[in-house]
C-alpha positions as CSV (number, residue, x, y, z in Angstrom):
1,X,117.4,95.9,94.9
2,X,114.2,95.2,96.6
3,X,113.3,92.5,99.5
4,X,110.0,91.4,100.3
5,X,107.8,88.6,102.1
6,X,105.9,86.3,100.0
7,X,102.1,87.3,99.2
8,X,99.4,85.4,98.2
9,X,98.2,87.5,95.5
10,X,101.1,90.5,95.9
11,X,99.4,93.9,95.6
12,X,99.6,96.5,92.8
13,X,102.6,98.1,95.0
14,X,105.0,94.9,95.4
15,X,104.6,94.1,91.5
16,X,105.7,97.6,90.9
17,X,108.5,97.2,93.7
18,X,109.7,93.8,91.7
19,X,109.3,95.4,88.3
20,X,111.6,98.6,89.6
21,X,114.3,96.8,90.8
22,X,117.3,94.9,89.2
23,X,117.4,92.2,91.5
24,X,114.8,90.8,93.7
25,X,114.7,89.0,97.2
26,X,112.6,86.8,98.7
27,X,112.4,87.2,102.4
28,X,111.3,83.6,103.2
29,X,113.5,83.0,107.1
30,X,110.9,85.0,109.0
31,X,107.7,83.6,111.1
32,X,105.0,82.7,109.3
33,X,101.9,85.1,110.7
34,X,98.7,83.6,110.5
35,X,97.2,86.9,110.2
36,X,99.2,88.1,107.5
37,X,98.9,88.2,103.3
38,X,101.0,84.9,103.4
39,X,98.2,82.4,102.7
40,X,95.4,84.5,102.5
41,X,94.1,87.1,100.2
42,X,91.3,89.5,100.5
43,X,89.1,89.6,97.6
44,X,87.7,92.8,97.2
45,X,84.3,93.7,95.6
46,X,84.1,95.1,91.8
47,X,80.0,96.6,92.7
48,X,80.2,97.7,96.3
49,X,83.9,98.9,97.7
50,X,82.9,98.2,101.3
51,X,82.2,94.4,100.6
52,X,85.2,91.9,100.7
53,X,85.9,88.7,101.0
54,X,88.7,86.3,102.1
55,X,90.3,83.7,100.1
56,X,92.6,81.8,102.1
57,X,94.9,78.5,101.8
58,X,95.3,76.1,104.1
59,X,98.0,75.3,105.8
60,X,100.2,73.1,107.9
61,X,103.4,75.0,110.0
62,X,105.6,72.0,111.7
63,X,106.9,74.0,114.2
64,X,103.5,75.6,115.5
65,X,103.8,79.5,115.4
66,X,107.7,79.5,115.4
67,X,107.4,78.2,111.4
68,X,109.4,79.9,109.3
69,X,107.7,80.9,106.0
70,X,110.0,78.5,104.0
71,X,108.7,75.7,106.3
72,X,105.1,76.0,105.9
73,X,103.1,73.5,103.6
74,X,100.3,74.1,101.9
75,X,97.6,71.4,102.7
76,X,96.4,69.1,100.1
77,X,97.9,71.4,97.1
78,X,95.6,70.0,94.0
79,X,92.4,70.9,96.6
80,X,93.6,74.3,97.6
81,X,94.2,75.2,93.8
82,X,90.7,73.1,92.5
83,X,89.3,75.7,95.6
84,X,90.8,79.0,94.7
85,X,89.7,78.6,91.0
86,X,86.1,77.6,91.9
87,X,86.1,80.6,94.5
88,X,87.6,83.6,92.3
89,X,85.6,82.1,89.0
90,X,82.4,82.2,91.9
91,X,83.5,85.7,93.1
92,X,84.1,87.8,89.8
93,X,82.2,85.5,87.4
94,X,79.5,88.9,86.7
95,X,82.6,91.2,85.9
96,X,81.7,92.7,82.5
97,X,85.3,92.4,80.3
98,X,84.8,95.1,78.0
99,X,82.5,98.1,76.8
C-alpha cells in the first residue's frame, strides 16, 4: 500500500512507489501549499543541469490558505492545458529523439 499527495507531474520516485504497490491512495484532505509540487512543476533543462524552469497552474482555493487539496480549482482549465502544451512543446522542442 502506498499513500501520496497529488503532483503535477509526479517524479520518477512516486511512479515507482504507485507501480510497487497493490493498492494506491490519494492523500487529497490536506492544505493545499502554494509552494509545493501541487500545481506547479519544475521543468528541468536537457543542455545545462543548472537551468530550470517553472511550469505552474493557476489556481483558485475558496477557503484562502486553509483549502484542502480536493477543494482547489484549477482556473480557466482549457487555458491552463492550451498553456502547458505551448510551454513544454516551447521548452523541449530542440530535444533530439533518437541517435
Amino acid at each position: 500500500m502506498a499513500i501520496h499527495q497529488p503532483n503535477l507531474f509526479p517524479r520518477l520516485s512516486t511512479l515507482a512507489k504507485l507501480f510497487a504497490a497493490d493498492c494506491w491512495i490519494v492523500l487529497d484532505d490536506v492544505q493545499f501549499a502554494r509552494r509545493d509540487f501541487q500545481h506547479r512543476a519544475r521543468l528541468g533543462s536537457m543542455s545545462n543541469p543548472a537551468r530550470h524552469q517553472w511550469l505552474s497552474i493557476p489556481t483558485h482555493l475558496p477557503d484562502g490558505r486553509s483549502t484542502l487539496v480536493r477543494d482547489a480549482v484549477v482556473v480557466d482549465p482549457d487555458r491552463s492545458r492550451r498553456r502547458v502544451m505551448h510551454m513544454l512543446t516551447q521548452y523541449y522542442a530542440k530535444i533530439p529523439t533518437g541517435r
